[in-house]
Biopython code that builds the backbone (N, CA, C, O; Angstrom):
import numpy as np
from Bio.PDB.StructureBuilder import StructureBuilder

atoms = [
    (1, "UNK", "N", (25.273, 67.531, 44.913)),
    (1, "UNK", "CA", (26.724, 67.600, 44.836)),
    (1, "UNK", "C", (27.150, 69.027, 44.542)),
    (1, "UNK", "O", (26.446, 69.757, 43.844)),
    (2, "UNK", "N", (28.500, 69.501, 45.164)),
    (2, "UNK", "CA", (28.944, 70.847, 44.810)),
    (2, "UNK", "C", (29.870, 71.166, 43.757)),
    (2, "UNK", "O", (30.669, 70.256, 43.539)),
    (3, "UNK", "N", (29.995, 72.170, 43.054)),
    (3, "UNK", "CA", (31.457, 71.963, 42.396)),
    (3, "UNK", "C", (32.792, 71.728, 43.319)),
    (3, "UNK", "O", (33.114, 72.009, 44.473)),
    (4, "UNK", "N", (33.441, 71.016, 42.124)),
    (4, "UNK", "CA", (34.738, 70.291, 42.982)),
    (4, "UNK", "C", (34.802, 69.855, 43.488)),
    (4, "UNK", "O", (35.929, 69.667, 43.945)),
    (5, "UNK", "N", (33.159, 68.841, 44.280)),
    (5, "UNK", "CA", (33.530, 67.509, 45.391)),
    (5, "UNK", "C", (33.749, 66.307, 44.278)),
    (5, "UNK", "O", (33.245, 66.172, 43.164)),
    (6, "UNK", "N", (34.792, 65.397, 45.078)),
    (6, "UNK", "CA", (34.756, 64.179, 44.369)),
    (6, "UNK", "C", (33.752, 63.721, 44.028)),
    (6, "UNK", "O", (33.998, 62.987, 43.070)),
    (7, "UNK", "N", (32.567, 63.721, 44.288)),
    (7, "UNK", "CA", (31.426, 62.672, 43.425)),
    (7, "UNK", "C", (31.019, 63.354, 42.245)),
    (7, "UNK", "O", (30.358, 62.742, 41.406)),
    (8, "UNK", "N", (31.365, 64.668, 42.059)),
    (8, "UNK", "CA", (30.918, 65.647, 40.783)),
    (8, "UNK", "C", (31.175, 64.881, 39.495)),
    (8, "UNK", "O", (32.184, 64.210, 39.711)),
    (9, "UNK", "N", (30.816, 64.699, 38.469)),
    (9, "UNK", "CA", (31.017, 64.281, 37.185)),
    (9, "UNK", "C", (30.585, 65.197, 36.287)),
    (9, "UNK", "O", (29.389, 65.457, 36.420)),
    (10, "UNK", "N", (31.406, 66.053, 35.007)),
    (10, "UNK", "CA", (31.708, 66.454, 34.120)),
    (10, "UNK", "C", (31.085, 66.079, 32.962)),
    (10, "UNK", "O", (32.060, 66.085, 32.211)),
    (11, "UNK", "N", (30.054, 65.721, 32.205)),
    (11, "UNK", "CA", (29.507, 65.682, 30.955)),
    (11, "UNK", "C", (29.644, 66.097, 30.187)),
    (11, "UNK", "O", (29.480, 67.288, 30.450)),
    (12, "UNK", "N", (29.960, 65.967, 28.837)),
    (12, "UNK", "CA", (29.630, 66.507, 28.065)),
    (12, "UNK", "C", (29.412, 65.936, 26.672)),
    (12, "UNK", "O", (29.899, 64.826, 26.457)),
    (13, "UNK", "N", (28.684, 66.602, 25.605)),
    (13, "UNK", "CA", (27.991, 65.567, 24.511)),
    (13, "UNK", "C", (28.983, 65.898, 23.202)),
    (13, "UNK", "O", (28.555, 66.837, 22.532)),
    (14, "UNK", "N", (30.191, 65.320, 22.728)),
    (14, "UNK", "CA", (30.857, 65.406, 21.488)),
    (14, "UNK", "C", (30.380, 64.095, 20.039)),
    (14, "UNK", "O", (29.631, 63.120, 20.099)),
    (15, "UNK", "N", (30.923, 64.464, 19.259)),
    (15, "UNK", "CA", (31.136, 63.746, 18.146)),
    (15, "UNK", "C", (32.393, 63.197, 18.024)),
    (15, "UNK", "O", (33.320, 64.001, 17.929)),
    (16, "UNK", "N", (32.731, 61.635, 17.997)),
    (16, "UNK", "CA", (33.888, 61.556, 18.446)),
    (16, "UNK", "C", (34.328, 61.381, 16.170)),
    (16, "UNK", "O", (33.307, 61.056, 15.563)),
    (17, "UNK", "N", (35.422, 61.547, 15.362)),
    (17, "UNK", "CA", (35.924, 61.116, 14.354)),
    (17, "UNK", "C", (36.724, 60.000, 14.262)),
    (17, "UNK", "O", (37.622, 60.813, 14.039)),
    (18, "UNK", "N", (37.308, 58.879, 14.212)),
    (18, "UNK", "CA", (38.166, 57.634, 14.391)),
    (18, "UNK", "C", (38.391, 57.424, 12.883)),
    (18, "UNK", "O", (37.527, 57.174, 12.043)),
    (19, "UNK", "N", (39.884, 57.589, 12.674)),
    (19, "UNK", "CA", (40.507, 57.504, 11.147)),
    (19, "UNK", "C", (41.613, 56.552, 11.341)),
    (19, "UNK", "O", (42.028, 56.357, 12.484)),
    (20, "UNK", "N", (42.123, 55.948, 10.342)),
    (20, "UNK", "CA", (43.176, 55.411, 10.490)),
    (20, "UNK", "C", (43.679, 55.145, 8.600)),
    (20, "UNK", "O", (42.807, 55.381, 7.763)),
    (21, "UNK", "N", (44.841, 54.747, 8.202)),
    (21, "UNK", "CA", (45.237, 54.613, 7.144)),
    (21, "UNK", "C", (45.137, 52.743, 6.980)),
    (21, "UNK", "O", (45.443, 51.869, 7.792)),
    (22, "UNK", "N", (44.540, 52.642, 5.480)),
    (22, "UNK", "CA", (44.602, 51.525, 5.559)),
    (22, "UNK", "C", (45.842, 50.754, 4.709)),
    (22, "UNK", "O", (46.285, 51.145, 3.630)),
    (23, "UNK", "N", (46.200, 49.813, 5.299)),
    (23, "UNK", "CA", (46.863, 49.090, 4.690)),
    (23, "UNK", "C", (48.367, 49.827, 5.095)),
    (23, "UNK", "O", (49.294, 49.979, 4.299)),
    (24, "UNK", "N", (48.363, 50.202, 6.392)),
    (24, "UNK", "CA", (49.335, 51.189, 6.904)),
    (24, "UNK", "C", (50.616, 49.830, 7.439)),
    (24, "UNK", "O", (51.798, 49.897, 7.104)),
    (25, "UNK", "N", (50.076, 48.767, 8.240)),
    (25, "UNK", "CA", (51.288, 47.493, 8.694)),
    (25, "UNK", "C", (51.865, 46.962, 7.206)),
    (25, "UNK", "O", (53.093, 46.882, 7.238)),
    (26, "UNK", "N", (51.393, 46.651, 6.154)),
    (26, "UNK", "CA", (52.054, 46.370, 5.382)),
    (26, "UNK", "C", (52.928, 47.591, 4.600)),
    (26, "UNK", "O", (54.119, 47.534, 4.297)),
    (27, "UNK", "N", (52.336, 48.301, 4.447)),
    (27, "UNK", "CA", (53.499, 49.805, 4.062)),
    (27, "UNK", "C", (54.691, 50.094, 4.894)),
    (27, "UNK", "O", (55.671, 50.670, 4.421)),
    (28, "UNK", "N", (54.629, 49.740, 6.002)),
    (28, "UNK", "CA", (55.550, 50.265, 6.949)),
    (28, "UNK", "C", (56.570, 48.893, 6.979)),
    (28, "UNK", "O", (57.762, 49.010, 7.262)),
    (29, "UNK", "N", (55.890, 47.463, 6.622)),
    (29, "UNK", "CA", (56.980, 46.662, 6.478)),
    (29, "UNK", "C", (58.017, 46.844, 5.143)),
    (29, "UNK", "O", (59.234, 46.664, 5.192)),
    (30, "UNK", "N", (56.976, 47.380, 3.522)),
    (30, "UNK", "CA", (57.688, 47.854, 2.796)),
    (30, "UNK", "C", (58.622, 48.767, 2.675)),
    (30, "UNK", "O", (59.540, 48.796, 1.855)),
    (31, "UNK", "N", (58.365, 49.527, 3.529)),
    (31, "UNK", "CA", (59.410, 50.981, 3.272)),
    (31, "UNK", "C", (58.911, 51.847, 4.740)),
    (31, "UNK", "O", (57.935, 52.592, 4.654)),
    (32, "UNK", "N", (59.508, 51.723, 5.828)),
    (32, "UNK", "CA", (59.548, 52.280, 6.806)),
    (32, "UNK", "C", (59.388, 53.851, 6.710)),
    (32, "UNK", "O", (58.451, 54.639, 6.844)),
    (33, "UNK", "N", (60.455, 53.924, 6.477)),
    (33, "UNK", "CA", (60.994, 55.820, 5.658)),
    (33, "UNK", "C", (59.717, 56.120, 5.095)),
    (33, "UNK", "O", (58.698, 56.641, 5.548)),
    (34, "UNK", "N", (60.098, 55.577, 3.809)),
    (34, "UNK", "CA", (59.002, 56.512, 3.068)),
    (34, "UNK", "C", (57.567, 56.176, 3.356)),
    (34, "UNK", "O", (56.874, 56.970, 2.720)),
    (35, "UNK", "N", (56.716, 55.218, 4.142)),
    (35, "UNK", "CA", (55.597, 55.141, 5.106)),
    (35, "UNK", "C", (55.051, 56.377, 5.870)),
    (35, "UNK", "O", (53.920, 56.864, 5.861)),
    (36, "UNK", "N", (56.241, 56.766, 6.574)),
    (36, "UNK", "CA", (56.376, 57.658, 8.138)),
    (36, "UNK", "C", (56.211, 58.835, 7.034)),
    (36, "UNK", "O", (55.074, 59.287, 6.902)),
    (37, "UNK", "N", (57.115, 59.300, 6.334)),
    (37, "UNK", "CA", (57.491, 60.419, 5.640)),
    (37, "UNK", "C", (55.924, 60.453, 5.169)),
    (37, "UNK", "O", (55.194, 61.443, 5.203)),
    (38, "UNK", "N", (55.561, 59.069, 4.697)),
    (38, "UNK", "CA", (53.899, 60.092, 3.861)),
    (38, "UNK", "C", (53.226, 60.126, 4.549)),
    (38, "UNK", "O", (52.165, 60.663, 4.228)),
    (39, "UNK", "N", (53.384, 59.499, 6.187)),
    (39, "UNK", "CA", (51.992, 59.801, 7.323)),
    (39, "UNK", "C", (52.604, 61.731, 7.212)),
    (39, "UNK", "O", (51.801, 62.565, 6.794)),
    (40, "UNK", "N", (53.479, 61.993, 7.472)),
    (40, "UNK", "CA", (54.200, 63.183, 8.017)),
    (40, "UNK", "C", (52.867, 64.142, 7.041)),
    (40, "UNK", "O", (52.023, 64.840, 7.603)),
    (41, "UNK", "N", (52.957, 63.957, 5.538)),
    (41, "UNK", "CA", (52.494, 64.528, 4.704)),
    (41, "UNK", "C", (50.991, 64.541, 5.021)),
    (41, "UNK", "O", (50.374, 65.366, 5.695)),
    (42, "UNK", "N", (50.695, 63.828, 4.608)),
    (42, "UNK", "CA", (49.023, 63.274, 5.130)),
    (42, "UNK", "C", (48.641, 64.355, 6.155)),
    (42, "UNK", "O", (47.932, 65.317, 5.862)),
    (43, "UNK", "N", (49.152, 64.136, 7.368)),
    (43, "UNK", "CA", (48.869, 65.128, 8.581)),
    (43, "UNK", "C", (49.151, 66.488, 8.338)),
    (43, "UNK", "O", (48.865, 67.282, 9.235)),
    (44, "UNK", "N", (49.740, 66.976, 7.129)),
    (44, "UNK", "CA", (50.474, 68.170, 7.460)),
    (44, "UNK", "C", (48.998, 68.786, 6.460)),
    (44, "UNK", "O", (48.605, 69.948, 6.559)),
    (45, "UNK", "N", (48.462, 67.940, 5.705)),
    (45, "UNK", "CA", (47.694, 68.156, 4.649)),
    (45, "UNK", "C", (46.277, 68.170, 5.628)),
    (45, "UNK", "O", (45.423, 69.039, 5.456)),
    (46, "UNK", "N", (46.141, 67.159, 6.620)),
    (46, "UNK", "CA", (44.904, 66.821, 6.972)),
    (46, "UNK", "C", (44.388, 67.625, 8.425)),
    (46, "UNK", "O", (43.259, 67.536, 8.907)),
    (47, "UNK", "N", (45.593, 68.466, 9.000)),
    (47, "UNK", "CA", (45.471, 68.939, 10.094)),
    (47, "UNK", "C", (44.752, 70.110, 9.802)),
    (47, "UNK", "O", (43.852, 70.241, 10.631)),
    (48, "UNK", "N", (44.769, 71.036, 8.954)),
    (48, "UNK", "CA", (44.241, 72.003, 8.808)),
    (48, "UNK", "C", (43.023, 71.842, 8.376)),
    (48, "UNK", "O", (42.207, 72.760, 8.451)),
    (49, "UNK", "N", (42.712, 70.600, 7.840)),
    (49, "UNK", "CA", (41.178, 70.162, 7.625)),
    (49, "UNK", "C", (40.330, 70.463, 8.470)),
    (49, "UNK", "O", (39.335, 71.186, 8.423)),
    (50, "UNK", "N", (41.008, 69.570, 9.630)),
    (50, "UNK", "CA", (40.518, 69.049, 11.118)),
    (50, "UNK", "C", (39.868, 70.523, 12.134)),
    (50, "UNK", "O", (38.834, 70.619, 12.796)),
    (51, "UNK", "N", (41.174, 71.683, 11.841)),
    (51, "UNK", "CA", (41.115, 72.711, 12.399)),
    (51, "UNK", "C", (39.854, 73.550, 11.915)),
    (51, "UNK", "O", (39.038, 74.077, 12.670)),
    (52, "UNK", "N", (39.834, 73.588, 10.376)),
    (52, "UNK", "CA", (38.781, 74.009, 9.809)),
    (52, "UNK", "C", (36.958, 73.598, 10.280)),
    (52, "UNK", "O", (36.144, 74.521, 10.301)),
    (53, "UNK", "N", (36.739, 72.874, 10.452)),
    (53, "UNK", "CA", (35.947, 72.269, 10.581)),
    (53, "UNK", "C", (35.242, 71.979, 12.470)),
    (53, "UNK", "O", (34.202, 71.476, 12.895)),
    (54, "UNK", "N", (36.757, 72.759, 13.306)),
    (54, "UNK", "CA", (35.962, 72.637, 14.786)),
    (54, "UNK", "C", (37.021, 71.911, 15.520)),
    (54, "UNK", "O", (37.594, 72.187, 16.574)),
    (55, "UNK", "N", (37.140, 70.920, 14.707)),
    (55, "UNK", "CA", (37.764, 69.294, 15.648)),
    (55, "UNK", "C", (39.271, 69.871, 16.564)),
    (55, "UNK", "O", (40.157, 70.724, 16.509)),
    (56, "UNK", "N", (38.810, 68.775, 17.349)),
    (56, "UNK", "CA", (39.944, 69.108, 18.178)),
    (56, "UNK", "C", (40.670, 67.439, 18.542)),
    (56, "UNK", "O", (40.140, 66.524, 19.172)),
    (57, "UNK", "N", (42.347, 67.484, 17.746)),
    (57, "UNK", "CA", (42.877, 65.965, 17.843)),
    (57, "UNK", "C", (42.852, 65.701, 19.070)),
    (57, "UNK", "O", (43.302, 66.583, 19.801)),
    (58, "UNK", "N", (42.347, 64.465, 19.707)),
    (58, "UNK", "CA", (42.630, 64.318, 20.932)),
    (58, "UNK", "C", (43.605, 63.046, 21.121)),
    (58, "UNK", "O", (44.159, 63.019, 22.220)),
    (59, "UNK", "N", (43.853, 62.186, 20.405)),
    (59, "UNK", "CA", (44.719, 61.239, 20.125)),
    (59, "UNK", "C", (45.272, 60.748, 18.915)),
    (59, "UNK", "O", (44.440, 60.541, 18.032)),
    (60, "UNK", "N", (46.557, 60.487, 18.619)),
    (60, "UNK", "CA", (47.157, 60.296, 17.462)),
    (60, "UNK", "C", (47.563, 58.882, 17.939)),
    (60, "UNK", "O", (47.860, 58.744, 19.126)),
    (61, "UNK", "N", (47.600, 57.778, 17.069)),
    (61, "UNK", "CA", (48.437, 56.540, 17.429)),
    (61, "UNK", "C", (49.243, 55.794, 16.095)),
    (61, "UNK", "O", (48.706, 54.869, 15.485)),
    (62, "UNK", "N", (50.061, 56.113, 15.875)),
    (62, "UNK", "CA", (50.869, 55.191, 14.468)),
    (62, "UNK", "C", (50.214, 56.415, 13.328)),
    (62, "UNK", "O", (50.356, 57.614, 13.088)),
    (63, "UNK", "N", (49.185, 54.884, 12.685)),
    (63, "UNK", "CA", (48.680, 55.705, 12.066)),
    (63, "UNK", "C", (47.422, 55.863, 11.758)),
    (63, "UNK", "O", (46.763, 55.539, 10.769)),
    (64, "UNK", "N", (47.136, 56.483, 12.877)),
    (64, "UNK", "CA", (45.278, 56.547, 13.720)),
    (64, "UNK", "C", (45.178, 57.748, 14.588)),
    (64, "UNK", "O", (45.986, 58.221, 15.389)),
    (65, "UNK", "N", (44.163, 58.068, 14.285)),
    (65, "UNK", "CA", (43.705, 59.387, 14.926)),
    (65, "UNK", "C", (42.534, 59.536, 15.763)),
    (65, "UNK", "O", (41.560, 58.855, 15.441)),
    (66, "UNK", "N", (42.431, 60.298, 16.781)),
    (66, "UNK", "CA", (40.795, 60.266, 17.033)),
    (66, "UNK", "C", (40.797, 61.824, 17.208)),
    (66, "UNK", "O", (41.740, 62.417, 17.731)),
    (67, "UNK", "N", (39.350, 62.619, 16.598)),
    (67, "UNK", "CA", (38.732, 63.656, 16.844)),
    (67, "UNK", "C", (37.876, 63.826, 17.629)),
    (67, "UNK", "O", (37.171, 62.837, 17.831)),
    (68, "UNK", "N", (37.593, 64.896, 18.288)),
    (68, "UNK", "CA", (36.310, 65.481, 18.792)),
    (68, "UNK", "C", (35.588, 67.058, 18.127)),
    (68, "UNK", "O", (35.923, 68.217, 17.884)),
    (69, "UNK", "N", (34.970, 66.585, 18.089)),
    (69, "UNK", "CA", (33.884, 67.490, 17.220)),
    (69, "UNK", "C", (33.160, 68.029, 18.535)),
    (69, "UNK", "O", (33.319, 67.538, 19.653)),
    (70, "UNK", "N", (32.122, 69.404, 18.148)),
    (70, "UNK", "CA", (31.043, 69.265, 19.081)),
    (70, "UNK", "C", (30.310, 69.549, 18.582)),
    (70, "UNK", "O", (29.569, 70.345, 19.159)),
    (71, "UNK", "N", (29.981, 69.183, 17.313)),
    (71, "UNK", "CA", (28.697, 68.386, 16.799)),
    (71, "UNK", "C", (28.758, 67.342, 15.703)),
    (71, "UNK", "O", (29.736, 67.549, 14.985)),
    (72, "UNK", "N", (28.121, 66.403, 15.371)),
    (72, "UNK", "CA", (28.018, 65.501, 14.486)),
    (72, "UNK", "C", (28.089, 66.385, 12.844)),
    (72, "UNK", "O", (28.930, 66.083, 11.997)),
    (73, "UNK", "N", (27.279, 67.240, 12.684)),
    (73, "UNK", "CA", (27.100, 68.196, 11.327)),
    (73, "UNK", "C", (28.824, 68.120, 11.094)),
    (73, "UNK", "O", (29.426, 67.376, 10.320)),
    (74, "UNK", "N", (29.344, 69.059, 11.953)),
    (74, "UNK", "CA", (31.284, 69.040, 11.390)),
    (74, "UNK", "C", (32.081, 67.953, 11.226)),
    (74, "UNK", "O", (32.945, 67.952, 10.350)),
    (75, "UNK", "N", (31.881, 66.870, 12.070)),
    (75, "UNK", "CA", (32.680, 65.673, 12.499)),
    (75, "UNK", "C", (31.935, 65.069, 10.890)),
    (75, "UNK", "O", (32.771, 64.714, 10.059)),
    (76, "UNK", "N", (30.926, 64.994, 10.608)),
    (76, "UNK", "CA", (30.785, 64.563, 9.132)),
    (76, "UNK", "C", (31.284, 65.142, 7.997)),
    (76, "UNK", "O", (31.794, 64.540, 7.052)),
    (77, "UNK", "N", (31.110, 66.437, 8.120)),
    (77, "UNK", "CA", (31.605, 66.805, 7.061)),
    (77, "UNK", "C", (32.959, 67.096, 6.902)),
    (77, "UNK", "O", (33.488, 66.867, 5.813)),
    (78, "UNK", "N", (33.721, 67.657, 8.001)),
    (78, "UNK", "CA", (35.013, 67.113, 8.131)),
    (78, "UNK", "C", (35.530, 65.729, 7.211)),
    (78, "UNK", "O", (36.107, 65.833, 6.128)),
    (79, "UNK", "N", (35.108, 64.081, 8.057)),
    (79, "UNK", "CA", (35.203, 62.791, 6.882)),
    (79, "UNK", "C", (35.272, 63.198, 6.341)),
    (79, "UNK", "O", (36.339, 63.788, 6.175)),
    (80, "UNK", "N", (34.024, 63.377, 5.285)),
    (80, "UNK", "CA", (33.603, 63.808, 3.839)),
    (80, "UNK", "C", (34.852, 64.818, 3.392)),
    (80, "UNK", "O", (35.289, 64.731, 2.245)),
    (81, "UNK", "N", (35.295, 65.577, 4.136)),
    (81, "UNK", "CA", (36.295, 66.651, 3.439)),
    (81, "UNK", "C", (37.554, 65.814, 3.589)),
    (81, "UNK", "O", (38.278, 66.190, 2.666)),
    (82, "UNK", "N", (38.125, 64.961, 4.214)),
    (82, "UNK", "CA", (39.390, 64.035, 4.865)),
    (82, "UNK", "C", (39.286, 63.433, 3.374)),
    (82, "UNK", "O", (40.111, 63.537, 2.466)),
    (83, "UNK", "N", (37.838, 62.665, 3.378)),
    (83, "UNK", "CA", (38.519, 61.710, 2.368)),
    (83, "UNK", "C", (38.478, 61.896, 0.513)),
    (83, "UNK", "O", (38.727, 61.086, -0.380)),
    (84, "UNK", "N", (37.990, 63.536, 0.477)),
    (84, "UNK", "CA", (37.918, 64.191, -0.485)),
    (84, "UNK", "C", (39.255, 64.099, -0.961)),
    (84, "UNK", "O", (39.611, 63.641, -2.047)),
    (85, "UNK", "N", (40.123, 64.679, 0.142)),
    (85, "UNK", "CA", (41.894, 64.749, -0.038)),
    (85, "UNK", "C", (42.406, 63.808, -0.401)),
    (85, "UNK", "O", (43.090, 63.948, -1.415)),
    (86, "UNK", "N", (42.337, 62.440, 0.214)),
    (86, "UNK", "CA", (42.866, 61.703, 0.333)),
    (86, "UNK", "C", (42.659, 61.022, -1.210)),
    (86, "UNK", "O", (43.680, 60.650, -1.788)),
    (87, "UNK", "N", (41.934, 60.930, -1.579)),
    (87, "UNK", "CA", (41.636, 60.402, -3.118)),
    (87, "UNK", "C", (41.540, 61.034, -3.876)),
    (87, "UNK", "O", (41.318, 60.609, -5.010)),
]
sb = StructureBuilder()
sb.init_structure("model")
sb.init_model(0)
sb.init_chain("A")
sb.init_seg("    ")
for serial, (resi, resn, name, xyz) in enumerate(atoms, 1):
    if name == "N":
        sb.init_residue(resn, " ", resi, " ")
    sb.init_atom(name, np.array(xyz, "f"), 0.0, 1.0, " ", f" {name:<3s}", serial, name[0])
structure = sb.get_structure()
C-alpha cells in the first residue's frame, strides 16, 4: 500500500485515561448551578495536570473525560496526580 491510498491505515500505540466524577447524576439533580460551576472548577484545576504530564483531552462528556497519553508511565501518574487533587 502507498501513502494516501484508501486501504492505508494509521496506527498508533497510546495510553488511553477515562475519568469521570462520581456521584455526578445525583449532584446535578441537587443543585444544577452549583454542580456545573464545580465541574467548571475541577477542570480549571485538573487541566493543567493533564497538560503537565503529556495528555492530550480528546473527549469531554458531562462529566467525563477521556485522555491520551503516549505512554502508560504518564497516563498513570497523571491518575495518581488527578486524584491527589481531588481529595
Amino acid at each position: 500500500m502507498q501513502a494516501g491510498s484508501p486501504d492505508r491505515v494509521d496506527r498508533r500505540l497510546v495510553a488511553i485515561l477515562a475519568a469521570d466524577v462520581v456521584g455526578y447524576s445525583r449532584m446535578m439533580e441537587a443543585d444544577e448551578a452549583g454542580t456545573a460551576r464545580l465541574l467548571r472548577e475541577h477542570r480549571a484545576a485538573t487541566d493543567p495536570q493533564v497538560a503537565e504530564y503529556g495528555g492530550r483531552i480528546v473527549k469531554t462528556t458531562g462529566d467525563g473525560v477521556l485522555v491520551e497519553f503516549l505512554s502508560v508511565l504518564s497516563a498513570v501518574q497523571c491518575a495518581v496526580a488527578l486524584q491527589k487533587l481531588m481529595a
